[in-house]
KEKE-3310 file (N, C-alpha, C; in steps of 0.2 Angstrom, whole numbers, plus 5000, padded with zeros to 4 digits):
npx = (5062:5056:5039:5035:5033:5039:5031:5032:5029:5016:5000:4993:4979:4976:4968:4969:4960:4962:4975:4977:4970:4979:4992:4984:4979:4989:4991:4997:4993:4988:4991:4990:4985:4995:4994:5003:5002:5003:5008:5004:4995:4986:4986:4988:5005:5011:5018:5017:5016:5017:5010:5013:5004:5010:5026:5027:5037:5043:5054:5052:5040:5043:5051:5040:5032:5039:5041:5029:5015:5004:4987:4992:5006:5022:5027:5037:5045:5052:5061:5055:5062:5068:5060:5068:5079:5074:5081:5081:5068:5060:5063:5077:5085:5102:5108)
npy = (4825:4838:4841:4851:4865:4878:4887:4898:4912:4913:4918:4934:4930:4919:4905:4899:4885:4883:4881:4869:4861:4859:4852:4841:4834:4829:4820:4819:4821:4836:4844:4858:4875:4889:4903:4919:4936:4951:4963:4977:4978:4967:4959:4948:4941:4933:4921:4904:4890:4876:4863:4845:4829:4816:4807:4810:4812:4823:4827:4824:4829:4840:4838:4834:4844:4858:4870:4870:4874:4884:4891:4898:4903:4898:4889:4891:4878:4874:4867:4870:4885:4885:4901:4910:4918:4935:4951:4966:4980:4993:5004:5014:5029:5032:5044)
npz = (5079:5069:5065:5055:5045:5034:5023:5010:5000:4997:4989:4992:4994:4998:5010:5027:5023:5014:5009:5019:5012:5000:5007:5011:5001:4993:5001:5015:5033:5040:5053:5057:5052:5051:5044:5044:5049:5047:5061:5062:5050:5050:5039:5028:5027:5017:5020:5029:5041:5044:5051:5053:5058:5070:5065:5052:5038:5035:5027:5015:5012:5011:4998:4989:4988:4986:4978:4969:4963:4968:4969:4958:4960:4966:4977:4992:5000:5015:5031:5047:5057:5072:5084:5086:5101:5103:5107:5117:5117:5119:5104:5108:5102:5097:5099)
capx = (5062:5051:5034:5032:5038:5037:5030:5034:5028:5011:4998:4989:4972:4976:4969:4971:4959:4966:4982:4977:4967:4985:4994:4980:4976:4996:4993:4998:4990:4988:4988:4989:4990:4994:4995:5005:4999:5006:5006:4999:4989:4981:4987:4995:5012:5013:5019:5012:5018:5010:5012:5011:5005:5018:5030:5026:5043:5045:5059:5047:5035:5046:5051:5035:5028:5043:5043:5023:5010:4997:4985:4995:5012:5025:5028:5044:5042:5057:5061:5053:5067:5064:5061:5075:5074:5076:5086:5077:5064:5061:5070:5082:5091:5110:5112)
capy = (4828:4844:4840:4859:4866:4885:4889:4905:4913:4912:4921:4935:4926:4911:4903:4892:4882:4881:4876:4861:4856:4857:4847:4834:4831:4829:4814:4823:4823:4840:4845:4865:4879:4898:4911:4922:4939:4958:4964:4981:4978:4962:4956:4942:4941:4928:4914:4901:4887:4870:4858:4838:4823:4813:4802:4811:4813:4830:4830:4820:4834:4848:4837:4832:4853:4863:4872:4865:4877:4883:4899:4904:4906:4894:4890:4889:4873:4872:4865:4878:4884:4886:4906:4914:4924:4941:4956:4973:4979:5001:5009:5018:5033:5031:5050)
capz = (5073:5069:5059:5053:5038:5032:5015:5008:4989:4997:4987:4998:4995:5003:5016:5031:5022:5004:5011:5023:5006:4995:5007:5013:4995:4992:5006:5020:5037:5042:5062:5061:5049:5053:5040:5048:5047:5049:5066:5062:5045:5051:5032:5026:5024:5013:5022:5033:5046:5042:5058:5054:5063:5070:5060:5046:5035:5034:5020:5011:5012:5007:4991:4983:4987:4985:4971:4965:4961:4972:4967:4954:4964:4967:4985:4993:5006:5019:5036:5049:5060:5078:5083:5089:5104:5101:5112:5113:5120:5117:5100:5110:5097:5098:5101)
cpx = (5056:5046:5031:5036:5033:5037:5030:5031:5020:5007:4993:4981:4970:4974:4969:4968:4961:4973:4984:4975:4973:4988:4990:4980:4983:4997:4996:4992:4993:4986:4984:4993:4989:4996:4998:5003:5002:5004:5002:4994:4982:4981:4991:5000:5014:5018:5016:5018:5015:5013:5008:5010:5013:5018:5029:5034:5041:5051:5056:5042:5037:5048:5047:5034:5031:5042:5033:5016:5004:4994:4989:5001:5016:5027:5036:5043:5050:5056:5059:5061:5064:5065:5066:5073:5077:5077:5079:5071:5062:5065:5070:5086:5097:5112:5109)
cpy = (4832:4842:4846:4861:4875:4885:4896:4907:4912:4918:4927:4932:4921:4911:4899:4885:4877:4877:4871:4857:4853:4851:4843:4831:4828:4821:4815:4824:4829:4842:4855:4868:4886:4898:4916:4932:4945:4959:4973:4982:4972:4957:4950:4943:4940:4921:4914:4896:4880:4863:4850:4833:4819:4809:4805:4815:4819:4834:4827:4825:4840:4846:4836:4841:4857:4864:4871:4872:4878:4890:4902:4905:4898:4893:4886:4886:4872:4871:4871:4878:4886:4894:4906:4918:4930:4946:4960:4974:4987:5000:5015:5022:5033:5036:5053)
cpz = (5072:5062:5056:5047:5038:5026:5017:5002:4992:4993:4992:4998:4998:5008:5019:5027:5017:5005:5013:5019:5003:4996:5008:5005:4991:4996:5012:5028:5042:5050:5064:5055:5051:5046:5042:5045:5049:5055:5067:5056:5045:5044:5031:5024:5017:5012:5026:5036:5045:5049:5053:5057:5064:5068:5053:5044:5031:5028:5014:5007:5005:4999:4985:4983:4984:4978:4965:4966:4965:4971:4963:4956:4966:4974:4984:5002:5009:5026:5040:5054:5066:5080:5090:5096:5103:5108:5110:5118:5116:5111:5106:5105:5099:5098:5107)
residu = (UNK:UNK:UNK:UNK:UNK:UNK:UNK:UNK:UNK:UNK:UNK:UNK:UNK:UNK:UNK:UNK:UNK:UNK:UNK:UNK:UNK:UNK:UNK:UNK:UNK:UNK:UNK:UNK:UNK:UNK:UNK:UNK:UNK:UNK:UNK:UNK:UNK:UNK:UNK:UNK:UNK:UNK:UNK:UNK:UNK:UNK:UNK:UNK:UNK:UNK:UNK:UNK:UNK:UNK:UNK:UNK:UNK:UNK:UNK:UNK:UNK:UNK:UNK:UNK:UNK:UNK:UNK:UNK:UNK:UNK:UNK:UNK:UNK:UNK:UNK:UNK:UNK:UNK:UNK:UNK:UNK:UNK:UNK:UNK:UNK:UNK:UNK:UNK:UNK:UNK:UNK:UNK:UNK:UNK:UNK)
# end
């Protein structure tokens, strides 16, 4: 079972630290958090990836935060899903 969850509704002020505080102080052992970040602005998105130690009840998690107030913005706490692989490589024009 996957100890990661993705928060969403991040504020862009947030950082890795604030958010290892949220959940740790929620009870939560935190392992690893990304902020994920634009690939040409170097900005915050506005979501994060928050990894937990194991055996940690990760529906558990998404229940108590979802929806709970951090910075001023509501966070939208769900299960991470694994990334996709993606086709592609060049934009090729289709004329």
């Amino acid at each position: 079972m996957s100890t990661k969850v993705f928060v969403g509704n991040l504020p862009i002020s947030a950082t890795q630290e604030y958010l290892r505080e949220f959940f740790e102080e929620s009870g939560y052992a935190v392992t690893e958090v990304m902020i994920v970040l634009g690939r040409e602005t170097n900005r915050p998105r506005g979501f994060a990836f928050v990894t937990f130690a194991e055996g940690t009840d990760v529906q558990k998690v998404i229940e108590s935060t979802n929806g709970q107030s951090f910075m001023g913005s509501k966070l939208a706490v769900n299960p991470a899903k694994p990334l996709e692989e993606r086709k592609g490589g060049p934009f090729k024009p289709a004329f």
